[in-house]
C-alpha positions as CSV (number, residue, x, y, z in Angstrom):
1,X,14.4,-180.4,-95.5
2,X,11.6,-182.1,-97.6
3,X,8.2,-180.6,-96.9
4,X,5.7,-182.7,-95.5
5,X,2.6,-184.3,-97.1
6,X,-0.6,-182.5,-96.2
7,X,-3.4,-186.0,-96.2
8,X,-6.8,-185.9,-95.7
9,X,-8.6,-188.9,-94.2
10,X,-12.0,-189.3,-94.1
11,X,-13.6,-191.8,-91.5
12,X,-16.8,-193.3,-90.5
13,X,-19.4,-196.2,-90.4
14,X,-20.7,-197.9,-93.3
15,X,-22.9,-195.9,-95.3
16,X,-22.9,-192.4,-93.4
17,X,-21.5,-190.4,-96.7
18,X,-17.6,-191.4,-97.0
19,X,-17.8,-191.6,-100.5
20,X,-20.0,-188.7,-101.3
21,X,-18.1,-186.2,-99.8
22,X,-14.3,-187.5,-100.4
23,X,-15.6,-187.0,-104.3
24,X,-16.5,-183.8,-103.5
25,X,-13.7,-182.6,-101.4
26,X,-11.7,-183.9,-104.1
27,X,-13.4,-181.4,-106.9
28,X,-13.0,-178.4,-105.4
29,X,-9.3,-178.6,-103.1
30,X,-7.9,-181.0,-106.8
31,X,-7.5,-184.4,-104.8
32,X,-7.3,-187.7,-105.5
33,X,-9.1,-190.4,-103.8
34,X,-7.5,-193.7,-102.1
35,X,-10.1,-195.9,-101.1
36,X,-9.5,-197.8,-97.7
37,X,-12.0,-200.5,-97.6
38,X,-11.2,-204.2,-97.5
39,X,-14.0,-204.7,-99.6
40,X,-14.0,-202.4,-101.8
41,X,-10.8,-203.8,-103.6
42,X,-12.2,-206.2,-105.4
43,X,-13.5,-206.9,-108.6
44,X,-16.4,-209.0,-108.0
45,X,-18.2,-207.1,-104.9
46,X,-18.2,-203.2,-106.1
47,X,-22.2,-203.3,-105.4
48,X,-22.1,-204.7,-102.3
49,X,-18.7,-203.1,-100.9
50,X,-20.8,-199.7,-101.8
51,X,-17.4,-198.3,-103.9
52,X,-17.6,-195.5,-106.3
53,X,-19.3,-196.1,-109.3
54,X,-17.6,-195.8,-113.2
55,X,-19.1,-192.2,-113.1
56,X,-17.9,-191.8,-110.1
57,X,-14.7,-192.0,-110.9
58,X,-14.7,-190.5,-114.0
59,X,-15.1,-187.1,-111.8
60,X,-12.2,-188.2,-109.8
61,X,-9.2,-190.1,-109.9
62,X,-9.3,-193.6,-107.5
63,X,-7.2,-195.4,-106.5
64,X,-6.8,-199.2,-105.1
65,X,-10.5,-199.9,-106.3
66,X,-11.8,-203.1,-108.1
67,X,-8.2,-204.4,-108.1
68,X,-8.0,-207.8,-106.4
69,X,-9.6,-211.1,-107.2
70,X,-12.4,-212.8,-104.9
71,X,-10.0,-214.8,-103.4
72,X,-6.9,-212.6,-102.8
73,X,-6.3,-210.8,-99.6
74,X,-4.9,-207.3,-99.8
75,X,-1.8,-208.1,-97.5
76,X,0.5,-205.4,-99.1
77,X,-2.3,-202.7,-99.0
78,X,-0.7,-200.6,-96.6
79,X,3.2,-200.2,-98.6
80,X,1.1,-199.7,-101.7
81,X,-1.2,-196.9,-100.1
82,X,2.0,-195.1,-99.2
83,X,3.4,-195.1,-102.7
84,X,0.2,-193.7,-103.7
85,X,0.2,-191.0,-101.5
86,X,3.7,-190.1,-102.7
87,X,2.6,-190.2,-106.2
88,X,-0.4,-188.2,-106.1
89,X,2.1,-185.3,-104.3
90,X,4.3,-185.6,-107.0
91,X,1.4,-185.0,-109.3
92,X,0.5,-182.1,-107.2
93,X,-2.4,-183.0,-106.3
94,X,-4.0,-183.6,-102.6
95,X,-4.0,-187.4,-101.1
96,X,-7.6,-188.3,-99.7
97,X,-8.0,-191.2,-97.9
98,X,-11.9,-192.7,-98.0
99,X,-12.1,-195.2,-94.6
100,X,-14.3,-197.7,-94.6
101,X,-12.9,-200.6,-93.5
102,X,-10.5,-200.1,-89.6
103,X,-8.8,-202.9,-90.3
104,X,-6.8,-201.2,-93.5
105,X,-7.5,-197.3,-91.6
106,X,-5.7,-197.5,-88.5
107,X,-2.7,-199.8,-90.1
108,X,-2.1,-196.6,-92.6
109,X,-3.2,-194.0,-90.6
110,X,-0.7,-194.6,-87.4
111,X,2.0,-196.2,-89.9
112,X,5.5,-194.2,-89.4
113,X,5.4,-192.9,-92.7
114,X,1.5,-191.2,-92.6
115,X,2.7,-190.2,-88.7
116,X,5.6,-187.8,-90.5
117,X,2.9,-186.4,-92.3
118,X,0.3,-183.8,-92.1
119,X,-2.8,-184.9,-91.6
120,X,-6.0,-184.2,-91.1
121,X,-9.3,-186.6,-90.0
122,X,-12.4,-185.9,-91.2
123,X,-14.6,-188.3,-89.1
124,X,-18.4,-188.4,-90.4
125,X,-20.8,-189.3,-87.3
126,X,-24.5,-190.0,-87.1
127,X,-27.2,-191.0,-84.4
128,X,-27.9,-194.9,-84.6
129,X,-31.3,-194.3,-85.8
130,X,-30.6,-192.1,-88.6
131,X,-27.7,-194.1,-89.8
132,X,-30.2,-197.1,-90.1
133,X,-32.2,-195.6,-92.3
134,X,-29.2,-194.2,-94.5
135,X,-27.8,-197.8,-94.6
136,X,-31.3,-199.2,-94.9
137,X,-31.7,-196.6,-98.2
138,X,-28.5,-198.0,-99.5
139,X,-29.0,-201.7,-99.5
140,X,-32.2,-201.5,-101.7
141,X,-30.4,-199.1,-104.0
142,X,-27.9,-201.8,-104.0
143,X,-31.1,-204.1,-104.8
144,X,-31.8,-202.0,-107.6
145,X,-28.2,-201.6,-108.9
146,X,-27.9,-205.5,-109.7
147,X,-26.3,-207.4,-106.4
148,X,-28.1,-210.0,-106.9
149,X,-26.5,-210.6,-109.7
150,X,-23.7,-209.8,-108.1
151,X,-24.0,-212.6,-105.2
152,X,-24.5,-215.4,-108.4
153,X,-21.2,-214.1,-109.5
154,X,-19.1,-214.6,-106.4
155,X,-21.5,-218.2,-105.5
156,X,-20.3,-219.5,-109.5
157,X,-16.9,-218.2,-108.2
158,X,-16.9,-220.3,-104.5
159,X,-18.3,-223.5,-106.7
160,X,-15.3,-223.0,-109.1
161,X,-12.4,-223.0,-106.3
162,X,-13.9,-225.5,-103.3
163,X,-10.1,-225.6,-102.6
164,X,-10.2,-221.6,-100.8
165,X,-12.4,-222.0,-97.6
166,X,-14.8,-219.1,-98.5
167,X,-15.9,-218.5,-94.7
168,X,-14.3,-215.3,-93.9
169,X,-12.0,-215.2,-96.4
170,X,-11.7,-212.1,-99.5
171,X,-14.9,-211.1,-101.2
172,X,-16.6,-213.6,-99.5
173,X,-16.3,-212.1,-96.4
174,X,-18.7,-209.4,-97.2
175,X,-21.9,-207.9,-94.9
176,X,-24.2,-208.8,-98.2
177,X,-22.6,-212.4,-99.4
178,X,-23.6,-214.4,-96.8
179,X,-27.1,-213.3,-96.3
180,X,-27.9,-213.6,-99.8
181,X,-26.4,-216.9,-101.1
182,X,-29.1,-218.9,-100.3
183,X,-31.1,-218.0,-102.7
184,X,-28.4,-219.0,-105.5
185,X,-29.0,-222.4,-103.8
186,X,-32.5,-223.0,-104.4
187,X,-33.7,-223.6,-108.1
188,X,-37.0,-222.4,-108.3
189,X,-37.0,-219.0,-109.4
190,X,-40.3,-217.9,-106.8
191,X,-38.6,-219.4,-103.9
192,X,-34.9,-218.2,-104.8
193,X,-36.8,-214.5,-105.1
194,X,-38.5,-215.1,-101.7
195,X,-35.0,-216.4,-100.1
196,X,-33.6,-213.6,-101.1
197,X,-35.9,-210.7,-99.7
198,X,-35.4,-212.1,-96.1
199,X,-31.6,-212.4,-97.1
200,X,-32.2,-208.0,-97.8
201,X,-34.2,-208.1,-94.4
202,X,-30.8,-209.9,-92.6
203,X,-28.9,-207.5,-94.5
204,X,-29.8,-204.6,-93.5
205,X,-30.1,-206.3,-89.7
206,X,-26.3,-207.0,-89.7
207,X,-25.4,-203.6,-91.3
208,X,-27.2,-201.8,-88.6
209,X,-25.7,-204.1,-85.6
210,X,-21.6,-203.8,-87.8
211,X,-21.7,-200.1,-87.8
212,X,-22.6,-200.3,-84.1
213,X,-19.4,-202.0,-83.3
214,X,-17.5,-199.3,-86.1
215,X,-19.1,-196.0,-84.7
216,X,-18.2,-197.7,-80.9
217,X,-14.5,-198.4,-82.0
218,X,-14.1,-195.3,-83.8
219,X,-15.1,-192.9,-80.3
220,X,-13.2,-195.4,-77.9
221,X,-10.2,-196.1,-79.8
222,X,-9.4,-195.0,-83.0
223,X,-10.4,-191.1,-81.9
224,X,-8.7,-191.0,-78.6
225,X,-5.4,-192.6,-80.2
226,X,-5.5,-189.8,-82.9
227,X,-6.0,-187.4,-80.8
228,X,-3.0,-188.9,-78.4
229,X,-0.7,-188.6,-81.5
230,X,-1.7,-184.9,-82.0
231,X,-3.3,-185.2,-85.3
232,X,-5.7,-182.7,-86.6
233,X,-9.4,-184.3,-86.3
234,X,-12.8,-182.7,-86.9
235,X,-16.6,-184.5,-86.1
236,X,-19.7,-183.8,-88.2
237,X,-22.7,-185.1,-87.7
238,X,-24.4,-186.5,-91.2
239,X,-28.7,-186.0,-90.5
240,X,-29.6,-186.8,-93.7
241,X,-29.1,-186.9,-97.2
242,X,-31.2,-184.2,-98.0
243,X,-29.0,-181.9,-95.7
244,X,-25.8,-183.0,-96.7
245,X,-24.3,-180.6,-98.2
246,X,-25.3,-178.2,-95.8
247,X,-24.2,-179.8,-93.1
248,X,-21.3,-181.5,-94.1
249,X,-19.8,-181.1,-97.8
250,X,-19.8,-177.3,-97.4
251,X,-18.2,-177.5,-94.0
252,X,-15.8,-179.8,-94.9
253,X,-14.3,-177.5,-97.7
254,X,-14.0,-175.0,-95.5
255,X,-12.3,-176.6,-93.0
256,X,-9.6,-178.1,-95.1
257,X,-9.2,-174.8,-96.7
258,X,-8.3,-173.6,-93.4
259,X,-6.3,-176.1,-92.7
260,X,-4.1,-176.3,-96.0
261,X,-3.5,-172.8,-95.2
262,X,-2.0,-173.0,-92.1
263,X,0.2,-176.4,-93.2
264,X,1.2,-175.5,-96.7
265,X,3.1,-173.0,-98.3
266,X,1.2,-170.4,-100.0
267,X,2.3,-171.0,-103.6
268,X,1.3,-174.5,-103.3
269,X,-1.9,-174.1,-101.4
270,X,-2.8,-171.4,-104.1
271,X,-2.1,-173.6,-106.8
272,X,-3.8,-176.5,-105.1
273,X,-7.2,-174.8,-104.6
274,X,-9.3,-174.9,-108.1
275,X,-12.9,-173.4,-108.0
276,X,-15.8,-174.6,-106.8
């Protein structure tokens, strides 16, 4: 009988640490990282989307990152997920699924295939008030980091194909796109600059009420359905950056030590684990 998969999935809102700690968990238990974002697989919007940067993923392998064009939509994300999982085994290595986007995370995580698997949830909470001021942090280092630049990119892209209807539709759809392409409108350069500061302001407005409506769906839905299933789910609470690897990277290894453990053979869990 062919042994089953051990996954790791990591899930919560926007900006609470995904990223961070699937980069570390991936270091020290030699995993690979499969982004689940439907942002976050394109080209044109890594700033925004808040995806791993080049260094980033020179630490660790990623996977479906920066691989569609603005205008594509990632309809065969799922299939290709799985095949990546199944790769990544066959490396030898450990599958760790990064979720930030529910619409691609609950599609792979209750698919038939993950469901044969074992798996084991990571999901990353916060209080509303400190998550504002985590997501807050991270839109003006994505100020710093160029997305203005970014947003001219994708508006020269919408002018070039007026045949795609942009409204909801692949990169365009983005928290961050919307709010701040109406300072590519306007010519002057003073007003363009003051256009898009209140754009940052709306930003950061609509991040805070859209991770709301994730951290609500996540305890009301996607939790209680995991947990119907049978699947192995832990909750830690992300304060602050300056405690994060206290409170969460450090726990987090341990746990899926444990865990691996328990689900995988010893030769394999022995050869999986690397040091610290």
């Amino acid at each position: 009988m062919k042994s089953k998969i051990p996954i790791i999935a990591i899930i919560g809102p926007t900006g609470v640490g995904k990223t961070a700690l699937s980069i570390r968990l991936a270091k020290s238990l030699r995993g690979e990282v499969i982004s689940v974002d439907s942002i976050q697989v394109y080209k044109d919007a890594s700033i925004m989307s808040g995806a791993a940067t080049p260094q980033e993923m020179g630490i660790v392998k990623h996977h479906l990152l920066n691989y569609l064009d603005a205008w594509e939509e990632p309809q065969d994300f799922v299939p290709t997920a799985i095949r990546t999982i199944q790769t990544i085994h066959d490396r030898g290595n450990l599958p760790i699924l990064c979720g930030g986007s529910l619409s691609l995370t609950e599609p792979l995580l209750f698919h038939p295939f993950v469901e044969q698997q074992e798996l084991f949830v990571i999901f990353l909470d916060s209080q509303l008030e400190k998550l504002g001021r985590l997501t807050d942090c991270r839109i003006d280092g994505m100020v710093a980091d160029g997305i203005k630049d970014e947003v001219r990119r994708l508006y020269e892209l919408e002018k070039q194909n007026t045949h795609i209807k942009t409204t909801n539709t692949g990169a365009w759809k983005s928290i961050g796109y919307t709010e701040l392409r109406k300072s590519c409108e306007e010519p002057d350069p003073q007003m363009s600059d003051e256009i898009f500061q209140e754009g940052v302001k709306v930003m950061k407005e609509n991040t805070r009420a859209y991770f709301h409506l994730q951290l609500e769906h996540i305890w009301f839905s996607t939790l209680p359905e995991l947990f119907r299933r049978q699947h192995k789910c832990c909750v830690l609470n992300v304060d602050s950056k300056r405690t994060f690897k206290r409170d969460v990277e450090l726990p987090a290894i341990q746990k899926c030590e444990n865990w691996l453990s328990q689900v995988a053979s010893s030769p394999w869990n022995s050869s999986l684990r690397t040091s610290r």
